[in-house]
N, C-alpha and C positions, 0 to 999 in steps of 0.2 A: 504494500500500500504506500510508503514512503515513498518508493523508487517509482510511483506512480506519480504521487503527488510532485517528484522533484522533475518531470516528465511535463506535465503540465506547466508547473514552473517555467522553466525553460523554454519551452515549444510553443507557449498559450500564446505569447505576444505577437511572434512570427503567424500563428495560423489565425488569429485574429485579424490582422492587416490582410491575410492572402483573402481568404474568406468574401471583404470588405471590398477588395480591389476584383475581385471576381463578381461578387454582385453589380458592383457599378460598369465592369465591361459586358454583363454581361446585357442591359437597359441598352447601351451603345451599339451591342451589335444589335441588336430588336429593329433601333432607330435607322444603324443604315442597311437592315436589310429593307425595311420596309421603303427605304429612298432607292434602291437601285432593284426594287419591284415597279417603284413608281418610274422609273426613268426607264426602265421595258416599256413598258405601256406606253409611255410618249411616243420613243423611239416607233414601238410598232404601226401607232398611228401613223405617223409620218412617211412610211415605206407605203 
């Protein structure tokens, strides 16, 4: 349990930030998928 606890300790900070930084790319990819869906459709109008 210690060597859990010292596990956390150490680790928590780092997987904390990844976690954090993986949520907010992961809104970013949403947004530019959703922009280079919309920019087919233009394109296809166009042709």
């Amino acid at each position: 349990m210690e060597q859990l606890l010292g596990y956390a300790s150490s680790y928590g900070f780092p997987m904390a930030v990844s976690v954090y930084l993986l949520v907010r790319m992961e809104r970013r990819l949403e947004i530019l998928a959703a922009s280079i869906n919309d920019l087919a459709k233009i394109i296809a109008e166009r042709l």
